[in-house]
C-alpha positions in Angstrom: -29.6 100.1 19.2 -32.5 98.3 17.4 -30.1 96.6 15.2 -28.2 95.0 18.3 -31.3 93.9 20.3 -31.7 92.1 16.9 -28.5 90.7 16.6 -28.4 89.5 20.2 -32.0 87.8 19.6 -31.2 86.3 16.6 -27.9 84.6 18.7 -30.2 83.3 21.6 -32.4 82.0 19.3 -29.5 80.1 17.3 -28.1 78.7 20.7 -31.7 77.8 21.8 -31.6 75.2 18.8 -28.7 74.4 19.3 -29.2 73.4 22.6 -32.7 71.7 21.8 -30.5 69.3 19.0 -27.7 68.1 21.8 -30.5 67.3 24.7 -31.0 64.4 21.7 -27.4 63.0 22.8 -27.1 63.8 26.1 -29.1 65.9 29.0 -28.7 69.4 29.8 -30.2 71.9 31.8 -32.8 74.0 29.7 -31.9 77.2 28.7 -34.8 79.8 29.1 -33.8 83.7 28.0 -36.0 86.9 28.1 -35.5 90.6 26.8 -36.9 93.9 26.9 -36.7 97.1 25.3 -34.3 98.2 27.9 -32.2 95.3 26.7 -32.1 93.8 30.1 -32.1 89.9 30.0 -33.3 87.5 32.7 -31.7 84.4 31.9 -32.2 81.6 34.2 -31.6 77.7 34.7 -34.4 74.7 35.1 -33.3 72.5 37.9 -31.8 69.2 36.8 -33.7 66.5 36.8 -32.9 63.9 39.7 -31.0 61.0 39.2 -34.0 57.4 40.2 -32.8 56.2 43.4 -31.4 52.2 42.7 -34.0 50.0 44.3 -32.8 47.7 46.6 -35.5 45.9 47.9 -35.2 42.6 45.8 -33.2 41.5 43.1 -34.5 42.6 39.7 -36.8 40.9 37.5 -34.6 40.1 33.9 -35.9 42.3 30.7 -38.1 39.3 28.5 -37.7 41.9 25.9 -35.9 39.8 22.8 -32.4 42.1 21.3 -32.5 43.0 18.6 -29.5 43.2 16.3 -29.8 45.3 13.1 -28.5 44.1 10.1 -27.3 45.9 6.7 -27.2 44.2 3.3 -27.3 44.7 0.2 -30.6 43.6 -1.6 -30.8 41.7 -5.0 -31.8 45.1 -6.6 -27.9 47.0 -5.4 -29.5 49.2 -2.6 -28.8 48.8 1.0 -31.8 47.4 3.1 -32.1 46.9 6.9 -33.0 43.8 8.6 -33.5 42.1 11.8 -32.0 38.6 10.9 -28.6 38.0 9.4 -28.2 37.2 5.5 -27.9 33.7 4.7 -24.6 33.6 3.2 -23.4 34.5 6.2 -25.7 31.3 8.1 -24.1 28.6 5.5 -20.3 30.6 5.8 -20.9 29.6 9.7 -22.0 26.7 9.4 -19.4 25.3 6.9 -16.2 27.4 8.3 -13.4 25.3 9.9 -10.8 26.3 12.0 -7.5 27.6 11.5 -5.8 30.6 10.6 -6.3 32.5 7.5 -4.7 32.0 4.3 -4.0 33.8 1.1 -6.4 33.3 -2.1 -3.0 31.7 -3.6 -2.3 29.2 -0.3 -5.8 28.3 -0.4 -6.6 27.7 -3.7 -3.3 25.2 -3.9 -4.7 23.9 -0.6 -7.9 22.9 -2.5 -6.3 21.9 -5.7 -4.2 19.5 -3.2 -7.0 18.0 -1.8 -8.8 17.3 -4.7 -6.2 15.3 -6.4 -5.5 13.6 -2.6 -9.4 12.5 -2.7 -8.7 11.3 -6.5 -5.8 9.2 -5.8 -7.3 7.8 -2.4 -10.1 6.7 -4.4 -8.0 5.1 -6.8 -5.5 3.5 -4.7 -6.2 0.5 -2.7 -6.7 1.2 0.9 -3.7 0.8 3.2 -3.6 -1.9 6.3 -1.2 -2.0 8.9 0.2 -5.9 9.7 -1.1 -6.5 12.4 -4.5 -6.1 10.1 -3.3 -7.9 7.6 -2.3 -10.9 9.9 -5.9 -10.7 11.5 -7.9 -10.8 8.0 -5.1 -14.1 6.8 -5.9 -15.8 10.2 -10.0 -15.2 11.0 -11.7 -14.2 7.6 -8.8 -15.4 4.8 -8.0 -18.8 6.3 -11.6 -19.1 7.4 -12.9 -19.2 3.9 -11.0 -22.4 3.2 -8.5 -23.8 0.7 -8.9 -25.2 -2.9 -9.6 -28.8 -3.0 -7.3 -29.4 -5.8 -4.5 -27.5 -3.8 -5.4 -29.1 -0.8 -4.8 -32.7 -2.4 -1.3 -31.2 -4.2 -0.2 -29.9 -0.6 -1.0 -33.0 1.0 1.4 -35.3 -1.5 -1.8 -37.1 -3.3 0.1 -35.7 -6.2 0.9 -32.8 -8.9 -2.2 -29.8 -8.8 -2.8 -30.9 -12.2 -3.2 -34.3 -11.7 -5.2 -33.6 -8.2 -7.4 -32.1 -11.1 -7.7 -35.1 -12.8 -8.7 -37.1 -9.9 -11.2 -34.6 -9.2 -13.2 -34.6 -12.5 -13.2 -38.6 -12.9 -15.1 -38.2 -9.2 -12.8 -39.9 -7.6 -12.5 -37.7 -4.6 -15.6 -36.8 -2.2 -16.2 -34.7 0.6 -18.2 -35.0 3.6 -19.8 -38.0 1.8 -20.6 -36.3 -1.9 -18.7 -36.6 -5.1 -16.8 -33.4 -5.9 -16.3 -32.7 -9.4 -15.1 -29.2 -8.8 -11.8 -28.5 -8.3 -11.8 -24.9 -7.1 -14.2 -25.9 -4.0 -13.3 -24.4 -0.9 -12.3 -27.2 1.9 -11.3 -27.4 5.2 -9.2 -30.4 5.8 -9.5 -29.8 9.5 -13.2 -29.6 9.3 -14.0 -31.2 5.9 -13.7 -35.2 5.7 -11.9 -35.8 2.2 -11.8 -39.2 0.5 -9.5 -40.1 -2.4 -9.6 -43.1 -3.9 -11.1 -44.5 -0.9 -8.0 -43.7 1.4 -9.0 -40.3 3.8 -7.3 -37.5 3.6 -5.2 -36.3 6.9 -6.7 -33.4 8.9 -3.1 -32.1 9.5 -1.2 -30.9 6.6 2.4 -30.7 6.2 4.3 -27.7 7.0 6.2 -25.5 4.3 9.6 -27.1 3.3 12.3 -25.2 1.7 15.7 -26.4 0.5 18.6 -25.9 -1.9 20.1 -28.4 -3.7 23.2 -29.1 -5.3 22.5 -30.5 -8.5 24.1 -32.6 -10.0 25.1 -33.3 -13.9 22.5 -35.9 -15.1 19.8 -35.3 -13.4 16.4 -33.7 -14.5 14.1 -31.4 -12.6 10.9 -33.3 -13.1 8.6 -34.7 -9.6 6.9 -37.9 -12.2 6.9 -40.7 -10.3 8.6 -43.0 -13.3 11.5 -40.7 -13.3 14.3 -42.3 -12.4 17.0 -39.8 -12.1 15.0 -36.6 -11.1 16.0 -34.5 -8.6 13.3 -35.1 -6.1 14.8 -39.0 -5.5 17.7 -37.3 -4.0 15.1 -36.2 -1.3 14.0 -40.2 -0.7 16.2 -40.4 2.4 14.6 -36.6 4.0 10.9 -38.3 3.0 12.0 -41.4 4.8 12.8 -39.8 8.2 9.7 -37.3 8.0 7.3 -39.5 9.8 10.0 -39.8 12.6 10.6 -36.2 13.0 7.0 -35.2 12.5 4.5 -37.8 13.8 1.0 -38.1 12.5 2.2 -35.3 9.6 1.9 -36.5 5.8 5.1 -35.7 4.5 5.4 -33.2 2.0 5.5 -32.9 -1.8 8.2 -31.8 -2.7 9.1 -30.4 -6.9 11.2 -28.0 -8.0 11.2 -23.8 -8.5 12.2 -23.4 -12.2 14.5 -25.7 -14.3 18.1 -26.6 -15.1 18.3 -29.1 -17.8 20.2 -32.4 -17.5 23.7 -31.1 -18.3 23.3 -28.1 -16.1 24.7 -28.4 -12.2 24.6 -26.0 -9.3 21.8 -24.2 -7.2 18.1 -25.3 -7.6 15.4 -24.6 -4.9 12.7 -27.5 -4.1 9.8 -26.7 -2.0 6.3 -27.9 -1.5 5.2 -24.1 -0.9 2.7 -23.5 -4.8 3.1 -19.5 -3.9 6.4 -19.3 -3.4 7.3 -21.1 -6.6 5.2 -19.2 -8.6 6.6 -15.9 -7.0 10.3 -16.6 -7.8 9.4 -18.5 -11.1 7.2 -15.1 -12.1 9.2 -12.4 -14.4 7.8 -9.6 -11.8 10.2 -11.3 -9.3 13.2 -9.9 -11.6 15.3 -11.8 -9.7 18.6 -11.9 -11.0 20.5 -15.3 -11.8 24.2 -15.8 -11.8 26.2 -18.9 -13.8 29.6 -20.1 -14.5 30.5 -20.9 -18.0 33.4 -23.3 -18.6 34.1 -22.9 -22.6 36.9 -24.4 -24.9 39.3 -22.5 -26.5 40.7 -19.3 -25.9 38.0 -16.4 -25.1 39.0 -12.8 -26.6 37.2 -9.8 -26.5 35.2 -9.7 -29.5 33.6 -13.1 -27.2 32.6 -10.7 -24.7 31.1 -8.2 -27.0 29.1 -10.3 -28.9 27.8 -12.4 -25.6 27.0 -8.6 -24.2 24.8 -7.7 -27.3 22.6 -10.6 -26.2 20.8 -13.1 -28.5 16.9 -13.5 -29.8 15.1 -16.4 -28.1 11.7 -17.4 -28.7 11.5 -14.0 -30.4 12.2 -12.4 -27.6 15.8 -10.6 -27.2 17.6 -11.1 -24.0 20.9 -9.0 -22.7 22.7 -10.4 -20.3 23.1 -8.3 -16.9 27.2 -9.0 -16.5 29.8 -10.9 -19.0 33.1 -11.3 -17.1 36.2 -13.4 -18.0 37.4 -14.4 -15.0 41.6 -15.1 -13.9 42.4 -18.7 -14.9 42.8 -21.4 -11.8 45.7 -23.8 -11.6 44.0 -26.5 -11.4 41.3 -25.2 -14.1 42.8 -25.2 -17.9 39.8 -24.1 -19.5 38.8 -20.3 -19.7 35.5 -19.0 -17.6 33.3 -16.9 -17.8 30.7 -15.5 -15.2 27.5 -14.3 -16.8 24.3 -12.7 -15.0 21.4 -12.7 -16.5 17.2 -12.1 -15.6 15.5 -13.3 -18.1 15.3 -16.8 -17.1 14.5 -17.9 -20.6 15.2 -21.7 -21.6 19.1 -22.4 -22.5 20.0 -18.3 -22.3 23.0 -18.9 -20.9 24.2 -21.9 -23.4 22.7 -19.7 -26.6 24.3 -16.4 -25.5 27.5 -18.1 -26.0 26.7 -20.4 -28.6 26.4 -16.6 -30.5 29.8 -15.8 -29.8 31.2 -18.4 -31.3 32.2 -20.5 -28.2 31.4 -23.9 -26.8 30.1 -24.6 -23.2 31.9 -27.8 -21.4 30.3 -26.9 -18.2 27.7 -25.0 -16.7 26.8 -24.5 -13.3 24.3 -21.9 -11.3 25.7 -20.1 -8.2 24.0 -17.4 -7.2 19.5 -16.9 -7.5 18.8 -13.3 -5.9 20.6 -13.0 -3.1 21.3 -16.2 -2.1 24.5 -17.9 -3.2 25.4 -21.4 -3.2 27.5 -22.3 -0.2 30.7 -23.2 -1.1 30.8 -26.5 1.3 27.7 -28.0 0.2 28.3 -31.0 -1.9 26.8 -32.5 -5.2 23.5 -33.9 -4.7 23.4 -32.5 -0.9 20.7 -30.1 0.2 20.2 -27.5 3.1 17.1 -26.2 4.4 16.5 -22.5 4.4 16.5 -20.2 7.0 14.3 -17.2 7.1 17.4 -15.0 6.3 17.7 -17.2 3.2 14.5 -16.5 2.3 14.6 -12.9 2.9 17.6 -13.0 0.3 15.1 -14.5 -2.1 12.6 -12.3 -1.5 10.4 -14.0 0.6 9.2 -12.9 3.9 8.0 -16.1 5.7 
């Protein structure tokens, strides 16, 4: 009986603590129990405490009480630590995170690696405009800045850049009143008053002139004034009627882009444009240049093989693009061949078949780029370009 009583105290007891360790979490009604000898018990229940009444005479008054927000990191010495402000790897991950969705280590590190070498070519490459840019800087800040005296003079039909040159370092050309001995100075014919040799200079300049010509056997491609068959007097008629057509405009100088020599006929462009001759004249222009070889004697295939092996000129060995023998014309006796070539080097044509053994009666130029001779234009006539034409050069005007 005494060992009961003991048992059943010892399990109040237990559920007493018990009881005490929940009211931490949550809120019970205390537990009181009582015994006796007689093992009667007297258990009974405290009232529950009651619940605070919402007040409702005014609204409430907000808590100034700052929150609090633990935080749990990991010190420099490996052991977790508890803090009241965040760690600052995750302030700087904030502040330098950027949106979009999550990627793999793999995606990102590519990513990175991407935009790495973008950055390392954009600093490299120059920048990127957009015509309409372009067109702004070459018509406010490009064209503001002025010409070249020594171009201006050329473009005006004073005479050849190089002599322009000359004229300018004997002081015999002055601007706004002083003697100019420099001929890279920047001028402004439509602002700048330009003397040379006493006569003034026009404020308008001429416009750019482009033509194809015809040309034909005898004639040189040379714009010297003591020339008496150059290819530029074949233009004394078009200089004639400029004033008429373009009143109070110097007409232009006009010279040639590249050469033919004397025996050598066909297409030749003449312009008074220094750019565009020196774009199609350049090697980077790679524009190919297409002739029509009339030969003596019979032409065999060895002929062909040997012209397509190319030839060594001024140390330099050129390879024609196309050898071609083409059919024979009634009213042609000789043999002819049609050779392309890109080079552009003096006489290639004539020394590529002087290699194979052949002689050239004739040789004419048809085709620069892609623009061909036209068929109807006669010897020693010329055309003006069109901007198609020019496109087929590889000019954008």
């Amino acid at each position: 009986m005494v060992t009961a009583a003991a048992t059943m105290v010892a399990l109040s007891v237990k559920s007493h603590s018990k009881i005490h360790t929940l009211s931490s979490f949550r809120t019970l009604p205390r537990l009181t129990c009582s015994f006796s000898s007689s093992l009667n018990f007297n258990i009974s229940f405290a009232p529950s405490k009651p619940k605070p009444k919402p007040e409702t005479q005014g609204p409430t008054e907000p808590d100034d009480t700052p929150l609090l927000i633990p935080w749990i990191v990991r010190g420099e010495d490996g052991n977790l630590k508890l803090q009241s402000e965040p760690p600052p790897s995750l302030i700087n991950a904030l502040a330098s995170a950027q949106t979009g969705t999550k990627k793999d280590k793999k995606q990102t590190k590519t990513s990175t690696n991407k935009a790495q070498n973008h950055e390392k070519v954009r600093a490299v490459a120059p920048p990127q405009h957009s015509k309409a840019a372009r067109r702004f800087y070459n018509q406010t800040i490009k064209d503001s800045a002025g010409t070249r005296l020594s171009k201006v003079l050329a473009a005006s039909g004073v005479a050849s850049r190089r002599s322009c040159e000359e004229l300018i370092f004997e002081g015999r050309v002055t601007v706004n009143g002083s003697v100019c001995n420099t001929p890279q100075t920047r001028v402004d014919p439509a602002k700048d008053v330009i003397y040379v040799n006493g006569n003034r200079l026009p404020k308008r300049q001429p416009r750019k002139v482009y033509l194809a010509l015809n040309k034909p056997k005898g004639y040189i491609c040379s714009s010297g004034e003591n020339e008496s068959k150059s290819v530029i007097n074949l233009f004394d008629d078009y200089l004639r009627s400029w004033g008429k057509k373009h009143p109070g405009v110097p007409a232009p100088r006009l010279f040639t882009v590249g050469r033919l020599d004397v025996a050598t006929t066909g297409l030749i462009i003449v312009t008074n444009d220094g750019d565009f001759a020196q774009k199609l004249s350049h090697p980077s222009s790679n524009l190919s240049k297409e002739y029509i070889a009339t030969v003596d004697g019979l032409v065999h295939k060895r002929h062909l093989v040997t012209i397509s092996e190319g030839t060594s000129i001024e140390g330099v060995h050129c390879v024609p693009d196309i050898v071609e023998l083409l059919p024979r014309q009634p009213d042609v006796q000789r043999a002819r061949l049609r050779i392309v070539v890109h080079e552009g080097r003096k006489h290639e044509v004539r020394e590529l078949v002087k290699k194979a053994g052949l002689e050239i009666h004739s040789l004419k130029r048809v085709r620069i780029g892609g623009f061909r001779l036209p068929p109807d234009l006669g010897i020693g006539k010329h055309i003006e370009l069109n901007p198609t034409n020019l496109n087929a050069l590889g000019w954008k005007s």
